[in-house]
C-alpha positions as CSV (number, residue, x, y, z in Angstrom):
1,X,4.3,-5.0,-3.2
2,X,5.0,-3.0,-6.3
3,X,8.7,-4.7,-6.3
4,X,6.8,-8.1,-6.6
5,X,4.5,-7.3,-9.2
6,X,1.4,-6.3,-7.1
7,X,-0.5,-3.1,-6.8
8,X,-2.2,-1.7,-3.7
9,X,-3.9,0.2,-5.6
10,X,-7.7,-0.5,-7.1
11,X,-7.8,0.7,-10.7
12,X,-7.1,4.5,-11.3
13,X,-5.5,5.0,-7.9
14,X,-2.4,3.4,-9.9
15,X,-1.7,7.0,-11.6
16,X,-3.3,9.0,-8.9
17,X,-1.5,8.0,-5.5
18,X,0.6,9.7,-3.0
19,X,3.7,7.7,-4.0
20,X,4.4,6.2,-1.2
21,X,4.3,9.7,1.5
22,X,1.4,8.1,3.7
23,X,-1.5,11.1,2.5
24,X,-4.4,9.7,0.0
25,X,-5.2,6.4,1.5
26,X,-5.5,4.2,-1.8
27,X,-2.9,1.5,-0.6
28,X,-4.9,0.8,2.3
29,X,-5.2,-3.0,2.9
30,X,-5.9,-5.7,5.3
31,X,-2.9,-7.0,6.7
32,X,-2.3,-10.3,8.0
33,X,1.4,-11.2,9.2
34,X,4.1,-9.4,10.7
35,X,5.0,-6.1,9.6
36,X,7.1,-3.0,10.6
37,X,6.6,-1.2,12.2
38,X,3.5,-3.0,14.5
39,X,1.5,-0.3,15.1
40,X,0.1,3.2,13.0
41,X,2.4,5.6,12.0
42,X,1.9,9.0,12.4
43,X,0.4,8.9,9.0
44,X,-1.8,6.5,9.1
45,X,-3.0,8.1,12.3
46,X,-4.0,11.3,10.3
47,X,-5.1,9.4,6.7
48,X,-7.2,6.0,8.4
49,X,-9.0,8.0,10.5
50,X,-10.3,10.7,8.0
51,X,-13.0,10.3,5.3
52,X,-13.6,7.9,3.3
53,X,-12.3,5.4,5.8
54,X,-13.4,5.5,9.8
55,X,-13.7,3.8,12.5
56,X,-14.1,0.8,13.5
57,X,-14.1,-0.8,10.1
58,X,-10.4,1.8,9.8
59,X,-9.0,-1.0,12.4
60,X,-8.7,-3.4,10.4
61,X,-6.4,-1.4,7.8
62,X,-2.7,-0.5,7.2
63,X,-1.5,1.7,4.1
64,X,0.6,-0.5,2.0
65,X,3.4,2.2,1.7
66,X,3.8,2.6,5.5
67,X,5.2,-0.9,6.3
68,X,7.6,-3.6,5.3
69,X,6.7,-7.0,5.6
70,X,9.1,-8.4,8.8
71,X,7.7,-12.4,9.0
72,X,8.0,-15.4,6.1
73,X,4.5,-15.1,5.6
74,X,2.2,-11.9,4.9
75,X,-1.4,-12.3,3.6
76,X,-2.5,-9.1,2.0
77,X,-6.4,-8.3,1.4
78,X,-7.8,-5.3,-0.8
79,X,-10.9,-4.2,-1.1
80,X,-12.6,-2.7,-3.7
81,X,-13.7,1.3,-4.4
82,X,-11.0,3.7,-5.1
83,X,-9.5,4.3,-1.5
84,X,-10.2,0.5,-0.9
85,X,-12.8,1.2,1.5
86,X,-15.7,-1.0,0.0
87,X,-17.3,-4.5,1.2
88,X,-16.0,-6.5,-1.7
89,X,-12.6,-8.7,-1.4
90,X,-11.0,-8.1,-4.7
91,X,-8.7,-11.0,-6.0
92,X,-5.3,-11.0,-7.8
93,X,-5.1,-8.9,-10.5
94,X,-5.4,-10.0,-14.0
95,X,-2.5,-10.3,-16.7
96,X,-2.1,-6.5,-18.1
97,X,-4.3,-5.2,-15.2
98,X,-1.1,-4.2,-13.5
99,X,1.9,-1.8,-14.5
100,X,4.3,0.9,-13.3
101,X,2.9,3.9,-15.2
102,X,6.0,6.0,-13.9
103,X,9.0,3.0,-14.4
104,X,11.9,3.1,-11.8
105,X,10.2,7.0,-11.3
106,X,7.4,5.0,-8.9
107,X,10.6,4.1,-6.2
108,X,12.1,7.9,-6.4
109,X,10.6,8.5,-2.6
110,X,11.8,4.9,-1.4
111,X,14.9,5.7,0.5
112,X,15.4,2.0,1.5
113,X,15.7,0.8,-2.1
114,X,17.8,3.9,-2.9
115,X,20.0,2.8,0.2
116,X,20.0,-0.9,-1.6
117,X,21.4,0.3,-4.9
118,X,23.9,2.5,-3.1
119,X,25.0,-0.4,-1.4
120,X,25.4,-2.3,-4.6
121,X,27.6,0.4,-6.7
């Protein structure tokens, strides 16, 4: 998402996130579409099923930096409050609302777009 210009994350959650390692919770999102892999991983396991998000409404989640969109088509719903927990659909983000406070630094942990520019040199 960050790659295309769209945050997961709901206003200060863009400087204070996990980067990507699966352990605050602030990407989480509704997911409509097929992604990779299909089911939890191990860390959303642990993060969706601890405070502030629970079940049942936790079902209905996925953390953004746990999957990769697999299908043509991926519809992608946040909600509002800082984990993303609340009852309010947020829409698109405004122009200036969204930026990469770290740079390139915000992709240091994402081994497949290291692998990518590897491939390229």
């Amino acid at each position: 998402m960050l790659l295309a210009g769209v945050s997961p994350h709901n206003g200060k959650a863009q400087l204070i996130n996990c980067r990507g390692l699966g352990t605050c919770g602030t990407c989480a999102v509704e997911i409509r579409g097929e992604v990779a892999p299909a089911s939890w991983t191990a860390a959303e396991q642990l993060r969706l099923n601890f405070p502030p998000h629970k079940p049942p409404n936790n079902q209905r989640l996925r953390l953004a930096c746990q999957v990769a969109c697999v299908g043509a088509e991926l519809a992608v719903t946040k909600r509002d409050r800082f984990w993303g927990q609340g009852d309010a659909v947020l829409g698109p983000a405004g122009p200036g609302e969204f930026s990469l406070p770290l740079g390139e630094l915000e992709f240091l942990l994402d081994s497949d777009r290291r692998q990518q520019q590897q491939h390229k040199q």
